[in-house]
C-alpha positions in Angstrom: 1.1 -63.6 27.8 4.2 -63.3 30.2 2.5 -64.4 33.0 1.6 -67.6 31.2 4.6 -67.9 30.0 6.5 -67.5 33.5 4.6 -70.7 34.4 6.3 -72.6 31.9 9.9 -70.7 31.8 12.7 -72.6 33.6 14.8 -69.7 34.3 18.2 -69.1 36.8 19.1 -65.5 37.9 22.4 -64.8 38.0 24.5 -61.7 40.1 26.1 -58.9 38.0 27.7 -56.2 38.7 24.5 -53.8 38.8 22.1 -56.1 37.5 20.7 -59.5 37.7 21.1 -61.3 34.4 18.2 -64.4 33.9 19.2 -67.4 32.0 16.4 -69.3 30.2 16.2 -73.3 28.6 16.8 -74.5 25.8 13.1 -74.6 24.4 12.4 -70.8 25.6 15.9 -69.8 23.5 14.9 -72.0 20.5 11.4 -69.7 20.2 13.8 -66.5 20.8 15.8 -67.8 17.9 12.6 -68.4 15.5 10.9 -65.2 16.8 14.2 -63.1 15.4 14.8 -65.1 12.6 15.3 -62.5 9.9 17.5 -60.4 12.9 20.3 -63.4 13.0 19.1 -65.7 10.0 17.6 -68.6 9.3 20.5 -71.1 9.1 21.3 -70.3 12.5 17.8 -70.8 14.0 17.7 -74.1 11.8 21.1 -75.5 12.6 19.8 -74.5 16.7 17.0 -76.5 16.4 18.4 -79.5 14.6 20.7 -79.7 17.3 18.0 -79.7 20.1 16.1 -82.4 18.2 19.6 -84.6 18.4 19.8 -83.7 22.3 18.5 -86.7 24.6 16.6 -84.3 26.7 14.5 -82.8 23.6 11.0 -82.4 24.3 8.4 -81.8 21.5 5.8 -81.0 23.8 7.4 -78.6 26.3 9.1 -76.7 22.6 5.4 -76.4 21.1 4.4 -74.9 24.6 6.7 -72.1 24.5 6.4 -71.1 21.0 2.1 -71.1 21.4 2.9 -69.1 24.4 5.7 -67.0 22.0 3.5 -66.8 19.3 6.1 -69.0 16.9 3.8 -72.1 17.1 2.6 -71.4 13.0 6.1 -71.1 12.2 7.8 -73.8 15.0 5.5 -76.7 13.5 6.5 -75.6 10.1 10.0 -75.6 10.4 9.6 -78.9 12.5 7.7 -80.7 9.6 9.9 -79.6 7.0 13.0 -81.6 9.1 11.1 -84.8 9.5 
């Protein structure tokens, strides 16, 4: 799975201290959201990906690509059609 998903993942590496911190897009944060949904709740993965869907550079096709690839897609699509 990660090495599919690395093909995908638009990711910057960024200098710490001791470490190197990576920074992912939007799509690859959205699926984090969804995957820990009952961690930091619901209305904050749902008001997260209302807001993507307003952005100009929302992509439905590159979002349903990560979440296969996060194993979200069941839950991505559901969520989707319940906001159209």
């Amino acid at each position: 799975m990660a090495h599919d998903l690395e093909s995908i993942v638009t990711v910057a590496t960024v200098p710490a201290q001791d470490a190197e911190i990576r920074i992912y897009d939007k799509e690859k944060a959205l699926c984090d959201c969804l995957r820990f949904r009952n961690q930091i709740g619901i209305d904050i993965c749902l008001e997260a990906l209302k807001n993507y869907l307003r952005s100009p550079e929302a992509s439905m096709d590159k979002l349903l690509r990560y979440a296969n690839q996060c194993r979200v897609g069941k839950s991505t699509r559901r969520y989707l059609a319940g906001m159209t």
